[in-house]
N, C-alpha and C positions, 0 to 999 in steps of 0.2 A: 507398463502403467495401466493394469486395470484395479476392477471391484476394491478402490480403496474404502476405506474404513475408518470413519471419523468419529471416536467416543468422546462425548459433548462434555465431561471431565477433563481430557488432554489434549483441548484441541481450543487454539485463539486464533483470532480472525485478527491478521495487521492490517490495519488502515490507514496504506499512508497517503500522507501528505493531502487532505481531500480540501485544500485553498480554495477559498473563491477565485483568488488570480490562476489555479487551475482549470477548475470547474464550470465556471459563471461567465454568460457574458458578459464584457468589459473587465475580466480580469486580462494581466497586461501578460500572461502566457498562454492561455485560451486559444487562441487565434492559431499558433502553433498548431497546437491538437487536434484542433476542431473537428478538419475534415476526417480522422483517422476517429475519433472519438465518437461521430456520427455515424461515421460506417460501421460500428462496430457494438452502438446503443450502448456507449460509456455508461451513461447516468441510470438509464434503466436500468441494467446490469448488477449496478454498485447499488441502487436502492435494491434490487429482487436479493443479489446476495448477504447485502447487510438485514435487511430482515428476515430470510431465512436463517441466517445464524443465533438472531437473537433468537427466534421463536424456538430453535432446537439448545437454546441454552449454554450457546457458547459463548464465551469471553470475550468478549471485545475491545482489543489493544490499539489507540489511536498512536501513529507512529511517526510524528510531525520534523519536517524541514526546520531548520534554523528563523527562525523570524528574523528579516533584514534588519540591522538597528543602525543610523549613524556610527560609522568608525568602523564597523565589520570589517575586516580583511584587509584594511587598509595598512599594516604593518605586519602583517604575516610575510612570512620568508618565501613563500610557496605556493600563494591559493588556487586550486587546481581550476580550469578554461571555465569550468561549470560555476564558479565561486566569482570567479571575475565577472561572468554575467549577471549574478542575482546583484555585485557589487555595484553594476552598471545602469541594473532594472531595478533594482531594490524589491526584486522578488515577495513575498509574504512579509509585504513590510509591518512591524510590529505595531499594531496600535492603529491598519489601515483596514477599511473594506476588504482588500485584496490578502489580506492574514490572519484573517478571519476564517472560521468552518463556511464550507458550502451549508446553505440551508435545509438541505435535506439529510444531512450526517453530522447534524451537533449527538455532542456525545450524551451520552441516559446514563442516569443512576447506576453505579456496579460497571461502568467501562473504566479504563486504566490508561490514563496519557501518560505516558514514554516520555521519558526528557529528548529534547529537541535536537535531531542530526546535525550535522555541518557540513560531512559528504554528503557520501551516496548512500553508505548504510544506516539504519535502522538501530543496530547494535553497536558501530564504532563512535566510544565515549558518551555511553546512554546506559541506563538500565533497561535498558528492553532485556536482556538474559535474566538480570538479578529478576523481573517483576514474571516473566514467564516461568522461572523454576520455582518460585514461590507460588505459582499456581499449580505447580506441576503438573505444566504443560507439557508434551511432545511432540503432536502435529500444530504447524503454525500453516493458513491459508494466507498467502500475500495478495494481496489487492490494492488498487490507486492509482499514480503515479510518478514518477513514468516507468514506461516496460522495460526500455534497455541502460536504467539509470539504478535509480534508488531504489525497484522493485526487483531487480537482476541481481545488486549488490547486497540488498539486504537478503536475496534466497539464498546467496553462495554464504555469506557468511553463516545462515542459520546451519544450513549442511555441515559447513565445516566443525559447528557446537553441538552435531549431533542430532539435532530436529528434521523429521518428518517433513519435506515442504513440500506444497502443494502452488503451483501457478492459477490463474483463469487466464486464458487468454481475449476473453473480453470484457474482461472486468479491468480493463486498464489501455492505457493510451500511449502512443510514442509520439514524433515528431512527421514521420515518413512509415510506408508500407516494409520500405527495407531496417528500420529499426524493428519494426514488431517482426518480422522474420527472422532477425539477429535474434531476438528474444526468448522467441517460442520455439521457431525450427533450429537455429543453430546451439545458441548457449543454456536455453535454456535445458535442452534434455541431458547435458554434461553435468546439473548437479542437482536439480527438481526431480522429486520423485513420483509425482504429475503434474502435467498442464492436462487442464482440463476446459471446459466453456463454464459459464453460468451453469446454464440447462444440468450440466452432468455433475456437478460439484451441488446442487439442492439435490441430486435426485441421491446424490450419498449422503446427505445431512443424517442423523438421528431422527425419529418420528419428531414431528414437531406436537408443540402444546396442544395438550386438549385430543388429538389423536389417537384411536385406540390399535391395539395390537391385533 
């Protein structure tokens, strides 16, 4: 995993899940994260890397959770331990503060929302594939969270469809120290083709705007 190469054509930036009930004080899963999210300068991070991308002219695909709605999951045969909690918390509930964009990453003109997960991936029963090869895209950067969920799930799947992935490892949060080392140290290097930090993923961006050669 070195000197990768990111041409601002074939390359979208996933942004998932960026809730205020993630993000934001008094969102109702914040609290979780916090301390890992502090250690780690989540929100800096996710603003320095989202505006780096725009400015070098990459695509920006928001890659949103299910919105909780009355009835959710309540007659599914199966809803996996992660389902039963949003079903309990009513997680990003629709229509609430908490399911709303964080204030600092509502989306801008020319970004792409992704129809809405229900696991953990990004891609299972979504157009996230159909709206990235319509851009014909190849590398996808995954950022948000969380590390060892929906950000783990959606790089294995992009792998498995052929995409270039690329991790940050502070561009995202887990629950515990030992979740982001499941993430980065263990699973993540079995299908990511880097993890990288902030710092090293701008300093491979494309020149940004206005920049000369």
């Amino acid at each position: 995993m070195s000197n990768p190469e990111y041409r601002a054509e074939r390359t979208g930036l996933l942004l998932v899940d960026p809730y205020n009930d993630f993000l934001s004080e008094g969102g109702k899963v914040f609290p979780m994260i916090k301390e890992i999210a502090t250690n780690v300068r989540l929100l800096d991070n996710l603003r320095a890397t989202v505006a780096a991308v725009r400015n070098a002219n990459i695509q920006v695909f928001y890659v949103p959770h299910r919105r909780w709605q009355p009835g959710d999951y309540d007659t599914w045969d199966h809803p996996s331990p992660t389902q039963r909690l949003i079903q309990k918390r009513h997680s990003f509930a629709k229509g609430t503060w908490g399911g709303e964009w964080h204030p600092d990453f509502m989306p801008q003109e020319g970004d792409i929302i992704v129809q809405e997960h229900w696991g953990q991936s990004g891609f299972a029963n979504t157009d996230l594939d159909f709206q990235l090869k319509q851009q014909r895209i190849s590398h996808v950067i995954v950022v948000g969270l969380l590390a060892n969920t929906c950000i783990e799930s959606t790089g294995r799947y992009a792998t498995e469809l052929g995409y270039h992935v690329t991790l940050v490892r502070d561009s995202t949060a887990a629950y515990t120290v030992e979740m982001m080392r499941a993430a980065h140290e263990l699973n993540g290097p079995t299908f990511a083709h880097e993890i990288l930090t902030t710092a090293e993923l701008i300093a491979a961006l494309p020149a940004t705007q206005g920049e000369t050669a």
